[in-house]
N, C-alpha and C positions, 0 to 999 in steps of 0.2 A: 336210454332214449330220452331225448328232450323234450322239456312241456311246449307242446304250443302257445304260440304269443298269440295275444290280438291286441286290437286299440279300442278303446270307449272314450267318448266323450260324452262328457255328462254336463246338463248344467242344472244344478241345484235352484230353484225360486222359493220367494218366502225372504225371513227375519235369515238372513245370511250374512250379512256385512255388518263389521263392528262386534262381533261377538267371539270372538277369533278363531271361526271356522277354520281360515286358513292355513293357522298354524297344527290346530285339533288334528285336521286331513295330516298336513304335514308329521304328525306326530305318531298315528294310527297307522303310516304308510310305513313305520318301518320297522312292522309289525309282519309284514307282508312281503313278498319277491313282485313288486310292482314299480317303476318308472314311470316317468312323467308328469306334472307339475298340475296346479291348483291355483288359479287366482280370480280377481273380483272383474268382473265388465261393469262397463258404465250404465249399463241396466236395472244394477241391486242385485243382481244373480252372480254367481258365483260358478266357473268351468274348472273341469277337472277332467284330464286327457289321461287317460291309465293306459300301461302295455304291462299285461301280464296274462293269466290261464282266465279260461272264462270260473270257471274256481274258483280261483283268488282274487277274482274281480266283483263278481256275488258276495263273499264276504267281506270281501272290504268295502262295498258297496255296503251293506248291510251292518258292517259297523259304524259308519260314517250317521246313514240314518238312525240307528241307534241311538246312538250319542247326539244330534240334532233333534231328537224327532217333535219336541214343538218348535223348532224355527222352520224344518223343511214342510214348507204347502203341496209342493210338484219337484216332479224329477224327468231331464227327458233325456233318453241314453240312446247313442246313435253309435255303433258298432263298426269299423272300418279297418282295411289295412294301411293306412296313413301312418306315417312319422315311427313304427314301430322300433325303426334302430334308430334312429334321432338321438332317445335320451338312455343315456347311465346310471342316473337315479333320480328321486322323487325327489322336488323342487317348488319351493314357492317363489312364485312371475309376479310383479309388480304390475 
């Protein structure tokens, strides 16, 4: 039997940029059965579109904060079936 997928979009606020969140996600992602990419807005916040179990998306949500937790201020997660076959694996977007 197959895990259910879903998508999260997440965007991270707070000391995010220039500290190389980016890559951290990127590197913590393939720790994980999760797709979908990580990059900066011109906001200072930082988005990260995950498809995997809601599972492995709590922990890896929870390891991300972890390993941030004095740069992340606020986190807001918005849950969708969007783009979920789009991506093949986890990607840092310019």
């Amino acid at each position: 039997m197959s895990e259910e997928r879903d998508s999260y979009r997440v965007i991270y606020h707070g000391a995010v940029q220039g500290v190389g969140f980016r890559y951290t996600v990127w590197t913590l992602s393939k720790g994980f059965p999760v797709n979908g990419y990580v990059k900066n807005l011109s906001d200072g916040t930082v988005e990260m579109f995950a498809i995997c179990s809601a599972e492995v998306f709590k922990r890896f949500d929870s390891a991300i904060r972890n390993r941030f937790d004095g740069n992340i201020s606020s986190v807001d997660i918005t849950e969708s079936d969007d783009k979920v076959e789009t991506f093949t694996k986890f990607e840092i977007l310019r």
